[in-house]
C-alpha positions as CSV (number, residue, x, y, z in Angstrom):
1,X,0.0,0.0,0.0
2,X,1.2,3.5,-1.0
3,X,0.2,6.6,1.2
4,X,0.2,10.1,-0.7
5,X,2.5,11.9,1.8
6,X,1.8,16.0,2.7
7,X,4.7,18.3,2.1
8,X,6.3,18.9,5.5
9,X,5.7,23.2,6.5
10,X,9.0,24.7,7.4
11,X,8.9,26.4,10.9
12,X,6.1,28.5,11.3
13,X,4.5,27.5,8.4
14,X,0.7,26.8,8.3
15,X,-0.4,23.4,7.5
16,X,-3.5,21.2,7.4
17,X,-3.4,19.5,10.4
18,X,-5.7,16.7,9.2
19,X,-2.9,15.6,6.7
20,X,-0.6,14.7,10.1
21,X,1.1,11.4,9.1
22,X,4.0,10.3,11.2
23,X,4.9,7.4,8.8
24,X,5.7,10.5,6.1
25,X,9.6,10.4,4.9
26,X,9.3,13.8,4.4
27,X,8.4,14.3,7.9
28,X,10.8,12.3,9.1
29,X,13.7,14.3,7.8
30,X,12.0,17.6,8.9
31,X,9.5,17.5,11.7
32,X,10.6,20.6,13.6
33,X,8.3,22.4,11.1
34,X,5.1,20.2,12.2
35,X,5.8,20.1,15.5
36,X,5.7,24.0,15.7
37,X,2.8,24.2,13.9
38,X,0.6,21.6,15.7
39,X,1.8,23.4,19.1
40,X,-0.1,26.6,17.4
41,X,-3.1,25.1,17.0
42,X,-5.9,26.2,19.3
43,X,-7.1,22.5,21.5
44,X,-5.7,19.9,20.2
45,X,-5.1,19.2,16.3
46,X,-7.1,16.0,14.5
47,X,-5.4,14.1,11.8
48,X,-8.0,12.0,9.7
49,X,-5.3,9.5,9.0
50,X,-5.4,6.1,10.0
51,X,-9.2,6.5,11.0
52,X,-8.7,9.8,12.9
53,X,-7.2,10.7,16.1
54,X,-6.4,14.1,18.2
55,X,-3.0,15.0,18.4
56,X,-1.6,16.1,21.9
57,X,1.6,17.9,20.9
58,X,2.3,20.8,24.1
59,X,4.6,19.6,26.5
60,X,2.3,20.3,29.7
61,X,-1.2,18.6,27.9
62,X,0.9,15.4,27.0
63,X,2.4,14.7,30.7
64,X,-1.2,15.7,31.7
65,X,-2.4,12.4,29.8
66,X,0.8,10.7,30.3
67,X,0.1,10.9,33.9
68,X,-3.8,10.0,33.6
69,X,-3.6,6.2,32.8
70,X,-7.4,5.9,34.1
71,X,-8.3,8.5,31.6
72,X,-6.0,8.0,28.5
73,X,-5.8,3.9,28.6
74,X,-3.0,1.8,26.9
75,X,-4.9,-1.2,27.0
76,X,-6.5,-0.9,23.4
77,X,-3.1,-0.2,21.8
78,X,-0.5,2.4,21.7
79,X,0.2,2.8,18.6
80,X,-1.7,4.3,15.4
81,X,-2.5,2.6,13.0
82,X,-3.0,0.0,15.3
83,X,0.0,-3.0,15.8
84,X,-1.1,-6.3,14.3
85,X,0.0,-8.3,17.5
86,X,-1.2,-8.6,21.1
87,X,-1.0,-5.5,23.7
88,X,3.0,-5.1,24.3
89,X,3.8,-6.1,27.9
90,X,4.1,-4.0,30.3
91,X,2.9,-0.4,28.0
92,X,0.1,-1.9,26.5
93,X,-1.2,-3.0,30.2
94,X,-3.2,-0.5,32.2
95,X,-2.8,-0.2,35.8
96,X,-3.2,-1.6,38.3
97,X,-1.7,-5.0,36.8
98,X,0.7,-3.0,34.5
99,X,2.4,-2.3,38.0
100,X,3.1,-6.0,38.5
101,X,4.1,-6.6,35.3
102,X,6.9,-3.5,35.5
103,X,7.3,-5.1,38.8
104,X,8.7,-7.9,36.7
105,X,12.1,-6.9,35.6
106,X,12.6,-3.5,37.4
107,X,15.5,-4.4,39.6
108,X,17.3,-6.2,36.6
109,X,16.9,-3.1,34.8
110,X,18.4,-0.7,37.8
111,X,21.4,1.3,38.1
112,X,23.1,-1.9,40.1
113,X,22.2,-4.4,38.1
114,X,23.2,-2.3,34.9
115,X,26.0,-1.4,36.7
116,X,27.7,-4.9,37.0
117,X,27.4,-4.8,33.1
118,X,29.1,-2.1,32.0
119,X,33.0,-3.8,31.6
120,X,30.9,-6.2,29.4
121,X,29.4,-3.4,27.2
122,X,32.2,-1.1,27.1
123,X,34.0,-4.4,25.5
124,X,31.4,-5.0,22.9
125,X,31.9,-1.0,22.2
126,X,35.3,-1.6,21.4
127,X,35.4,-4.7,19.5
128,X,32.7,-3.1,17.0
129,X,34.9,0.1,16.8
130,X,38.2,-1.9,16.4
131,X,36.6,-3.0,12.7
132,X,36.0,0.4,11.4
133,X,38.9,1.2,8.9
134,X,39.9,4.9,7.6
135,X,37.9,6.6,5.4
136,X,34.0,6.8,4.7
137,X,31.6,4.1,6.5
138,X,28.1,3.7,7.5
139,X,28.1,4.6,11.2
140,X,24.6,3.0,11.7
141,X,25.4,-0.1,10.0
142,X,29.1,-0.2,11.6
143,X,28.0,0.4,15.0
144,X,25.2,2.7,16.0
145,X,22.9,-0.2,14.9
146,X,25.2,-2.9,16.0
147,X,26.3,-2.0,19.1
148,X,22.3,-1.7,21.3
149,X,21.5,-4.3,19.4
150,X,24.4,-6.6,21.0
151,X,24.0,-5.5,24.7
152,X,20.1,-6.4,24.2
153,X,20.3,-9.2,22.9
154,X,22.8,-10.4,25.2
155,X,21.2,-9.0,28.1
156,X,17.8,-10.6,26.9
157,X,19.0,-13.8,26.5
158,X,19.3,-14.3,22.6
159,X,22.3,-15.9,21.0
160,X,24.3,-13.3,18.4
161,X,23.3,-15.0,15.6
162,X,19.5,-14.2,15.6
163,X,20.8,-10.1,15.7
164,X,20.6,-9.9,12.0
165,X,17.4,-11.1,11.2
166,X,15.8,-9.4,14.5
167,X,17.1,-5.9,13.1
168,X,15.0,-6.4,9.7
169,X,12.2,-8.0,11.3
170,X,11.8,-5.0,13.8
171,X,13.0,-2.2,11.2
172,X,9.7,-3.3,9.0
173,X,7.5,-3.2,12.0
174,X,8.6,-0.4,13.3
175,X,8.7,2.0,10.1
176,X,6.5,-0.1,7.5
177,X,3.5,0.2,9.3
178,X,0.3,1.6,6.9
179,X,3.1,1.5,4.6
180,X,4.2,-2.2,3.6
181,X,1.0,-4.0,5.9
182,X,2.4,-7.2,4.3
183,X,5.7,-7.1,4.8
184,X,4.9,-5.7,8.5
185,X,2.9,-9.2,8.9
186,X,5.6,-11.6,7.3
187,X,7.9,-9.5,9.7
188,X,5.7,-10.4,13.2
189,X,5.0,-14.1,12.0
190,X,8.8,-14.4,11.5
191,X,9.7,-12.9,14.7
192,X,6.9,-14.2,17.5
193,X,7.7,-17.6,15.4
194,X,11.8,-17.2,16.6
195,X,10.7,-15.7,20.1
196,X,8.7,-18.8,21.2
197,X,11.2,-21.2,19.7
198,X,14.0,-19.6,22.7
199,X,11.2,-19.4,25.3
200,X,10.4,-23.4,24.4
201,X,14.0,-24.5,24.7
202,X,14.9,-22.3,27.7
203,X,12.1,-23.3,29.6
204,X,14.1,-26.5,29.7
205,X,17.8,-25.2,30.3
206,X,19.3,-24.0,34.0
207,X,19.0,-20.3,34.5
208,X,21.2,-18.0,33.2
209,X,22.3,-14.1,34.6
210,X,20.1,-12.4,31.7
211,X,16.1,-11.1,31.4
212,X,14.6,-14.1,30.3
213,X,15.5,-16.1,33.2
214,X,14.0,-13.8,35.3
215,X,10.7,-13.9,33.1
216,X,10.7,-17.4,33.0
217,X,10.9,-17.5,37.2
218,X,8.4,-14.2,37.2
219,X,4.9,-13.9,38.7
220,X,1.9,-11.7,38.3
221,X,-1.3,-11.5,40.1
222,X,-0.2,-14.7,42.1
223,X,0.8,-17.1,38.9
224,X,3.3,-17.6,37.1
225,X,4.1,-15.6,33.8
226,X,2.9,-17.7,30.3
227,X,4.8,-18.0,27.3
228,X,2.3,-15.6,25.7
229,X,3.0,-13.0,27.7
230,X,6.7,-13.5,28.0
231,X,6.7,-13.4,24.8
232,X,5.2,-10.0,24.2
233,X,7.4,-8.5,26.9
234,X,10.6,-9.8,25.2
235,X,8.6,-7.9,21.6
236,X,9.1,-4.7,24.1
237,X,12.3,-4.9,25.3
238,X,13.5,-6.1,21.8
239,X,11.2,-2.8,20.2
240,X,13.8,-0.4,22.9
241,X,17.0,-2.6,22.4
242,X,17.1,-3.0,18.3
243,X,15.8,0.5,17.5
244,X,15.6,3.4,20.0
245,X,18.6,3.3,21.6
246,X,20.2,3.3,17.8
247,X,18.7,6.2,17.0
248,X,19.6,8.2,20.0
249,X,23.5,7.2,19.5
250,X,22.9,7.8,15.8
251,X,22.1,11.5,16.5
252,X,24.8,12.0,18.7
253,X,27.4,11.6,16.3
254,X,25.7,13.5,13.7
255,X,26.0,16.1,16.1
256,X,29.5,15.2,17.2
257,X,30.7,15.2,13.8
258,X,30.3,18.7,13.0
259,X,31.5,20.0,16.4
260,X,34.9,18.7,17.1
261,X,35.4,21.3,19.6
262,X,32.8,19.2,21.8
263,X,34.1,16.0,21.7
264,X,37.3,16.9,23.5
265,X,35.6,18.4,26.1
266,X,32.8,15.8,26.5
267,X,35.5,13.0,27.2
268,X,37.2,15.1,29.9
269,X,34.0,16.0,31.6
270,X,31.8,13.4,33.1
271,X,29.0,15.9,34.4
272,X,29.3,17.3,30.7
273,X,28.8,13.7,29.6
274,X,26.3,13.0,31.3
275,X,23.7,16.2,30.9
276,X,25.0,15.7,26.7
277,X,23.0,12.4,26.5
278,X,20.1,13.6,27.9
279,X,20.0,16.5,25.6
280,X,21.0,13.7,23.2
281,X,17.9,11.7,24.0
282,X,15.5,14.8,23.6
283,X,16.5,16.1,20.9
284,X,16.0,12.8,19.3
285,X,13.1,11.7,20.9
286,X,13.9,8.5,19.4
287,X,10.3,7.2,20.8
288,X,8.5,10.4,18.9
289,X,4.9,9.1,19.6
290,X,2.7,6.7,21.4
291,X,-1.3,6.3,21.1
292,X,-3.9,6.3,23.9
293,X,-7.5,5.6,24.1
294,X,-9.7,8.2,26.1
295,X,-12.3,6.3,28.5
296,X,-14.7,9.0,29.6
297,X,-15.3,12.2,28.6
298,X,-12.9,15.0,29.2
299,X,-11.2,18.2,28.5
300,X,-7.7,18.7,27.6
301,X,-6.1,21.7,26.2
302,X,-9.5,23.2,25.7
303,X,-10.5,20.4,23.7
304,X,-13.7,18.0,24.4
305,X,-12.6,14.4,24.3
306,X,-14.9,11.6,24.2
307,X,-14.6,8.0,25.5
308,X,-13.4,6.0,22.4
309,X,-11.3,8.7,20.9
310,X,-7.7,8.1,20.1
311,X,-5.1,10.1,20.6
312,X,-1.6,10.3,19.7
313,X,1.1,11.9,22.2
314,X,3.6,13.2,20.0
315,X,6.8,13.2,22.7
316,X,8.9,14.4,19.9
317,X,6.7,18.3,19.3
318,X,6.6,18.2,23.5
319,X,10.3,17.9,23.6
320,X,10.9,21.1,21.5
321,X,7.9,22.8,23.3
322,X,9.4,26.7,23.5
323,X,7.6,27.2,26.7
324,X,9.7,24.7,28.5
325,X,13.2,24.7,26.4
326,X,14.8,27.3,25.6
327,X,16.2,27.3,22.0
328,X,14.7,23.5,21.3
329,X,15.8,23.0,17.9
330,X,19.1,23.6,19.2
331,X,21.6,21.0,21.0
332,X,22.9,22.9,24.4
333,X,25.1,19.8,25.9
334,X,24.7,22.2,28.7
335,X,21.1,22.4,28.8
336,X,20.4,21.6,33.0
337,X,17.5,21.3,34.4
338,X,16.1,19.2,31.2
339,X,13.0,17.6,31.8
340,X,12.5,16.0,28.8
341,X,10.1,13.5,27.9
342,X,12.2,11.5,25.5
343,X,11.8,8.2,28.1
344,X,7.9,9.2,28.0
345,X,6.4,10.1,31.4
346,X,3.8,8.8,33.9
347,X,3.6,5.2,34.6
348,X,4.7,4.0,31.4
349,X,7.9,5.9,31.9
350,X,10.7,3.6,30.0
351,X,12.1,1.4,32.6
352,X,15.1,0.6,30.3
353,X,16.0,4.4,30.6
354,X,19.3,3.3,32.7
355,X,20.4,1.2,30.6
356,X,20.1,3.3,27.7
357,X,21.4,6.2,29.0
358,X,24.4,3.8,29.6
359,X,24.6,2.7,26.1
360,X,24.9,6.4,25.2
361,X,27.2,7.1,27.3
362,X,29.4,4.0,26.3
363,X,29.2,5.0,22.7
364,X,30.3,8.4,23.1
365,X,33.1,7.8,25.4
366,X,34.4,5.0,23.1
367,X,33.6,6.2,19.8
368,X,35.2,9.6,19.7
369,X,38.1,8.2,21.5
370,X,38.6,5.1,18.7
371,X,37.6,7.1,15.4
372,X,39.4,10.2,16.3
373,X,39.3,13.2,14.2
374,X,36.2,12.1,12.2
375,X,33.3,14.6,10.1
376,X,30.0,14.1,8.0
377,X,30.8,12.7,4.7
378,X,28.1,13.3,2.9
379,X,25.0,15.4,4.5
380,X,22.3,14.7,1.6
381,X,22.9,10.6,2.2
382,X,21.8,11.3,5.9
383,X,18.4,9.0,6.1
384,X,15.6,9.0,8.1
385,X,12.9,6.8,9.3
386,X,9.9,8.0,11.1
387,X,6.7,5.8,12.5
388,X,6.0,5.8,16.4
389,X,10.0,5.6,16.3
390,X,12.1,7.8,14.5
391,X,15.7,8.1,13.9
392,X,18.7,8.3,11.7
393,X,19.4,4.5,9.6
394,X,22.2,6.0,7.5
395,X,25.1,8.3,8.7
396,X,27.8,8.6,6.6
397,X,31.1,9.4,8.4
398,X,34.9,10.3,7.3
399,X,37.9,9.6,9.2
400,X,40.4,11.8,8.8
């Protein structure tokens, strides 16, 4: 299927709101222009794309909803056009059981337990790097793509072998959606069939120190967890390891890239480190949008909303929200206090954020000491994909 994509407005430009597609290429290269616009808009905007939905784009109206779970539910999906798979487990779960599903995983997921880890990643870091030669390369298909997708998978509980194939599968799900509808299907048949496979013959192996050990050992609600629903947390957990995360390092370096003066100072600064990847992680907002359904009537933004409505909060237009950040198109490394919502907000707030944050912070330490003096090589090969994720997939870099 083939969607006639609207022209993306520059900044300040008017546009027709009701054209909003977030699956546009066009978009996806230059959304700062839609997001502005949409923020304009008196109440909230309504795209009649993918069978209509309001679009909650201000900063303070989408933690407002964020924060509401009984209001703006998860259960009936969070995505638009709707996924062709069971709810994702634990942010397709209202509360209160979404709580004991969270509950699940949260300590494995924690600074300690993360932690203990980091000697391991900062290996995998290097033995990517190590293969990139002189001269041009693909930095996403070298190691911005590589390198989240190894700590993932390994911290999951997949073997190495299955990362290839689990990149494409989740790149077509992610990014194909109301685009390629079959290729999307052939994509979740493939992957839930190689999922349940590892669940089956793990079920029958000792434990292991990963995540799928502890899911296979978890309880909810006073039972133990089934392979269904183990097997839509790992879809979750694979979703943030095999695509997010790339796209937040991704950005980094095409920021780094053109401002060597930073990356000096970045590596001999940890508290300037540390405040660049979460400027990093807004400014990408590599999760740009999730859906919600409303339950009851309500008002938000000076908008009626009735039970049944869908509604899409676009993190990406909140994080570059002028009433809260100050120059948001820009990258300020410096920018502190930065509440961003780039890990979502409420409940549902990412509980992989440490770890991710950690594979940011790995890849910038380690790749702008290993590659050196480095630049953009070519800014018009630069290549976006948008859908409820959106990031860079091609970054061509020169070492010099």
């Amino acid at each position: 299927m083939t969607i006639d994509h609207q022209r993306t407005p520059e900044v300040g430009e008017a546009f027709d709101p009701a054209a909003f597609d977030h699956f546009s290429q066009e978009y996806a290269e230059r959304p700062e222009g839609v997001w502005a616009a949409l923020r304009e808009i008196a109440g909230l905007a309504r795209s009649e794309r993918y069978g209509g939905f309001r679009i909650i784009s201000r900063y303070d109206e989408i933690c407002a909803a964020a924060r509401n779970p009984a209001v703006f539910a998860s259960g009936q999906g969070v995505a638009i056009p709707d996924h062709q798979m069971p709810p994702l487990i634990p942010v397709g779960i209202d509360p209160p059981l979404h709580g004991q599903y969270r509950k699940v995983l949260l300590s494995d997921l924690g600074p300690p337990a993360i932690a203990r880890k980091e000697a391991e990643y900062r290996e995998l870091a290097d033995q990517l790097l190590a293969q990139i030669g002189e001269g041009e390369f693909d930095f996403c298909a070298a190691f911005s793509s590589q390198f989240p997708e190894r700590v993932a998978l390994r911290t999951i509980g997949f073997d190495l072998s299955d990362r290839e194939r689990m990149s494409a599968w989740f790149h077509d799900m992610t990014h194909l959606r109301g685009i390629d509808d079959e290729a999307v299907g052939a994509a979740i048949a493939a992957m839930f069939g190689r999922v349940a496979e590892v669940v089956a013959q793990r079920r029958a192996e000792p434990r292991r120190d990963d995540l799928l050990s502890t899911m296979l050992d978890g309880e909810v609600d006073g039972r133990a967890l089934r392979d269904d629903e183990i097997l839509m947390y790992i879809a979750l957990l694979l979703f943030g390891g095999l695509d997010t995360t790339a796209s937040a390092i991704a950005g980094a370096f095409h920021y780094l890239a053109q401002h060597p003066e930073d990356r000096a100072r970045l590596l001999a600064d940890e508290v300037a480190l540390d405040r660049a990847v979460e400027e990093f992680v807004r400014w990408t907002s590599p999760v740009q949008a999730l859906a919600r359904t409303v339950t009851e009537p309500i008002e938000l933004g000076g908008c009626p909303l009735e039970a049944g409505e869908k509604v899409l909060l676009l993190w990406g237009a909140g994080n570059r929200d002028d009433t809260v950040f100050e120059s948001p198109d820009e990258i300020r490394l410096d920018r502190f206090p930065n509440r961003h919502l780039g890990f979502g907000m409420g409940p549902h707030r990412c509980m992989g954020s440490h770890l991710a944050k950690v594979m940011v912070k790995i890849a910038i330490e380690r790749g702008v000491k290993v590659l050196g003096d480095f630049e953009l090589a070519d800014p018009a090969r630069v290549r976006w994909a948008t859908g409820e994720a959106r990031g860079i997939v091609e970054l061509p870099l020169r070492r010099r």
